[in-house]
C-alpha distance (Angstrom), angle and dihedral (degrees) to the residues before:
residue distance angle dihedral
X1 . . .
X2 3.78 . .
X3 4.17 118.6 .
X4 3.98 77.8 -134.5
X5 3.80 98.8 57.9
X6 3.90 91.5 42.2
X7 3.67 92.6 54.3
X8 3.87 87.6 45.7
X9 3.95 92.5 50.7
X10 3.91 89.9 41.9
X11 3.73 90.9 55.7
X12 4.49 97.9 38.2
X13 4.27 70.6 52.8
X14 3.07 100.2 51.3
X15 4.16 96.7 37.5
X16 4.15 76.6 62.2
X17 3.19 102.2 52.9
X18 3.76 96.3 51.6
X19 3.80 91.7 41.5
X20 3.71 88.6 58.4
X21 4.10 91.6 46.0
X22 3.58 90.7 46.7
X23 3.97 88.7 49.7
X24 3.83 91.9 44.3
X25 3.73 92.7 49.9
X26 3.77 96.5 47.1
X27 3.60 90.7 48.0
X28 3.93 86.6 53.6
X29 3.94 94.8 45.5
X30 3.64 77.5 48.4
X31 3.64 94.8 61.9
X32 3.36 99.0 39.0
X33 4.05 92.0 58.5
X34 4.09 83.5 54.0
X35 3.83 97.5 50.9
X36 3.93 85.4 47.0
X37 3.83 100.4 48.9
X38 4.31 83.9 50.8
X39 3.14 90.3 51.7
X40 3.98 95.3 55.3
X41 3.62 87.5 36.4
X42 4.14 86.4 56.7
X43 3.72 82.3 48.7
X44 3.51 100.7 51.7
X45 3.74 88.2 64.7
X46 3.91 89.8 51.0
X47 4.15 85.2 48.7
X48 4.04 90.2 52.2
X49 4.17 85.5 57.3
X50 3.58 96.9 40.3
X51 3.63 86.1 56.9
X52 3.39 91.7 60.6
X53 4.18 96.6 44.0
X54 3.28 79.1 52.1
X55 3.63 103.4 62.7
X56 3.29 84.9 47.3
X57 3.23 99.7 55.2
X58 4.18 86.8 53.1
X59 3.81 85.6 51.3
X60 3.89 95.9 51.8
X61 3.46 86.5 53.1
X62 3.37 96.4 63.0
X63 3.61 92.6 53.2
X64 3.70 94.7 53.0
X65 3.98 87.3 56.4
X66 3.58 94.6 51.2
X67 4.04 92.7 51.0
X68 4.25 85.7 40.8
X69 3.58 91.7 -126.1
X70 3.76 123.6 -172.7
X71 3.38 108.0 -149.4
X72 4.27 89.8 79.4
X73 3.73 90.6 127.0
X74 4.38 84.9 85.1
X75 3.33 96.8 47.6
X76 3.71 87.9 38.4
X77 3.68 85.5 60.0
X78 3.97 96.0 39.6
X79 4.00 88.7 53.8
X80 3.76 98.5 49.9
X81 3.48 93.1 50.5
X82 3.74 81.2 51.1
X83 3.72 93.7 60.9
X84 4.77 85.1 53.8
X85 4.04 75.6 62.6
X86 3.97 100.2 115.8
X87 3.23 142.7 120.6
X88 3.91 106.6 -120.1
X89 3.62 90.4 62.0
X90 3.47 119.8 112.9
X91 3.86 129.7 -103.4
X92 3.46 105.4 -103.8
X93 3.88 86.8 38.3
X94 3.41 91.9 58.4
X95 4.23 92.2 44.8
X96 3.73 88.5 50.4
X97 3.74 92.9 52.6
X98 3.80 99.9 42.1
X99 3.91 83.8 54.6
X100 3.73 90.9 50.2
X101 4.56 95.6 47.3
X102 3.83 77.7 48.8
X103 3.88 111.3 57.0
X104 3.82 84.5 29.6
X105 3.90 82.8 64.3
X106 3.53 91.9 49.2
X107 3.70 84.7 56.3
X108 3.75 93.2 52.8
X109 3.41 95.7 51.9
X110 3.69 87.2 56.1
X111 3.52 90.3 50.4
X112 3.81 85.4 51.8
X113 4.06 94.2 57.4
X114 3.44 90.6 63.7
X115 3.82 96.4 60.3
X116 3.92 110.9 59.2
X117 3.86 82.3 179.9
X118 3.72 93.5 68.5
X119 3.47 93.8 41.3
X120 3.72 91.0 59.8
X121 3.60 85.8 50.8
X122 4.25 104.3 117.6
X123 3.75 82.8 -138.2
X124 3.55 99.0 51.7
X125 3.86 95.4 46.3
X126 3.88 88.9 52.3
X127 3.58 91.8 47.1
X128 3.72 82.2 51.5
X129 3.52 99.1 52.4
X130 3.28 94.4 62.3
X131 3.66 101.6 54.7
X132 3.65 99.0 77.6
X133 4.73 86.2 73.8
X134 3.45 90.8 39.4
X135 4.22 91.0 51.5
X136 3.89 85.5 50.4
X137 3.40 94.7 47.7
X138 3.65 103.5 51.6
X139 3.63 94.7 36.9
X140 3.85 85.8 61.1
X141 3.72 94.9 47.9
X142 3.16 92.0 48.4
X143 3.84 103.3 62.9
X144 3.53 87.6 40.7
X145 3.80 93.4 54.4
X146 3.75 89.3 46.8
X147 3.73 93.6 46.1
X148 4.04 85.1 57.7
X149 3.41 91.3 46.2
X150 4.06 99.1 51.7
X151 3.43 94.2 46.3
X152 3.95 87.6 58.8
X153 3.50 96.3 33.2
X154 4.19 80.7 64.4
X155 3.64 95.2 51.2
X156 3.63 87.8 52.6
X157 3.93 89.7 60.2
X158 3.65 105.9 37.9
X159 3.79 118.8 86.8
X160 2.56 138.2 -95.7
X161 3.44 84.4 32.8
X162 3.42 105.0 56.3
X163 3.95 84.6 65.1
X164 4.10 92.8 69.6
X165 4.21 86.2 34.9
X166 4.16 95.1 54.9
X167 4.09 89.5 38.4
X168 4.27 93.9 50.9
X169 3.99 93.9 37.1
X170 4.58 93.6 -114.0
X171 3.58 86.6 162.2
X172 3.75 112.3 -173.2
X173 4.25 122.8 -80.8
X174 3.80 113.9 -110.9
X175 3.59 113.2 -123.9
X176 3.93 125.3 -113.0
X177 3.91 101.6 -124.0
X178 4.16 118.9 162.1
X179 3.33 116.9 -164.3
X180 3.43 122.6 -114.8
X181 4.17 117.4 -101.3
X182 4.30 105.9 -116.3
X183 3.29 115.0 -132.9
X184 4.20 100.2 -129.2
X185 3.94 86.8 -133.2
X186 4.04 115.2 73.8
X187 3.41 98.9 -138.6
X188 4.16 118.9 -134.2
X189 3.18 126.4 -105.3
X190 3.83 126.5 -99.7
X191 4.05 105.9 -96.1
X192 3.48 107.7 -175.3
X193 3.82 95.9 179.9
X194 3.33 89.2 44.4
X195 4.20 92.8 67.8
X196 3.93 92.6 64.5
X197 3.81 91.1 44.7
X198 3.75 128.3 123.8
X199 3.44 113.7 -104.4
C-alpha cells in the first residue's frame, strides 16, 4: 500500500474519531444543561413557597416589635437573609439561603412558645393556621428538588462525564436539608425492665 493512501486513511480515521467525540461530548454538555434547567425549574416551586414563609416571617416580626421582645437577634438573622432573596443569585446560593430562612423559622417559632401572649395574638394564630399547607408544600418540593439535584449531582461524578463537567465548571447542586425542630425536653430512654419495677 502507498505511504500516501495510509496517511490519507489515518487522517479520514482520525477526522472520525474526533467527529464522534465531539458528538458524544455535545450530547453530554447537552444533558447536563437539561438536568440543570430541572433542577431550577424544581426550585422555582420551592422559591414560590419561600415567598410566602417569607412574608411571614416579615409579619412575625412585626408582632415581636409590638410585644418588645428580646429575642430580635433570630428574626434579625431570618430578615437579612431575606434581603440575599433575589433572583440573580446563583443556585446553590439560593439552596443555602432557603435552608438558612427555614431553620431560622424553626427558631422563631421556638421563640414564639415561650410567649403565650403572642400566641394569643389574632394575628399570630392566623399566621399559624396557615402553616400546616405551607409545611406540606415545601416538604414536597423539597424532595423533589433534591431528587433532581442527586441525579445530576451523579452525572457530575461518573466518568466519563465528569471530564465535560470539570472542563465547563457544572459544579455539583447543594442539597435542600431543614433541620429538624428539638423538642426542649430530652426525652428518656426506653427502660423496659424498668415498667415491671417496684415502685
Amino acid at each position: 500500500m502507498d505511504g500516501g493512501v495510509i496517511a490519507l486513511t489515518v487522517a479520514v480515521l482520525a477526522l472520525i474519531l474526533a467527529g464522534i467525540l465531539v458528538r458524544q461530548w455535545v450530547s453530554v454538555y447537552n444533558k447536563f444543561q437539561y438536568w440543570i434547567n430541572r433542577a431550577k425549574r424544581k426550585f422555582a416551586d420551592v422559591d414560590i413557597i419561600m415567598q410566602e414563609r417569607l412574608d411571614k416571617i416579615q409579619a412575625l416580626s412585626q408582632i415581636v416589635k409590638k410585644y418588645d421582645i428580646h429575642e430580635w437577634k433570630v428574626l434579625k438573622d431570618t430578615i437579612e437573609a431575606r434581603s440575599q432573596w433575589t433572583k440573580d443569585t446563583p443556585l446553590n446560593e439560593m439552596v443555602k439561603n432557603t435552608s438558612e430562612i427555614e431553620n431560622n423559622y424553626l427558631k422563631i417559632q421556638a421563640v414564639f412558645e415561650k410567649y403565650p401572649q403572642i400566641k394569643a395574638d389574632r394575628l399570630h394564630a392566623s399566621l399559624m393556621a396557615s402553616d400546616a399547607g405551607v409545611e406540606r408544600r415545601l416538604r414536597k418540593t423539597r424532595l423533589e428538588y433534591n431528587r433532581v439535584a442527586q441525579q445530576y449531582n451523579e452525572r457530575v461524578a461518573r466518568f466519563p462525564r465528569n471530564l465535560v463537567a470539570k472542563f465547563h465548571k457544572f459544579y455539583p447542586f447543594e442539597y435542600l436539608v431543614f433541620q429538624v425542630q428539638e423538642r426542649e425536653e430530652p426525652q428518656q430512654a426506653f427502660d423496659p425492665k424498668g415498667i415491671f419495677a417496684d415502685n
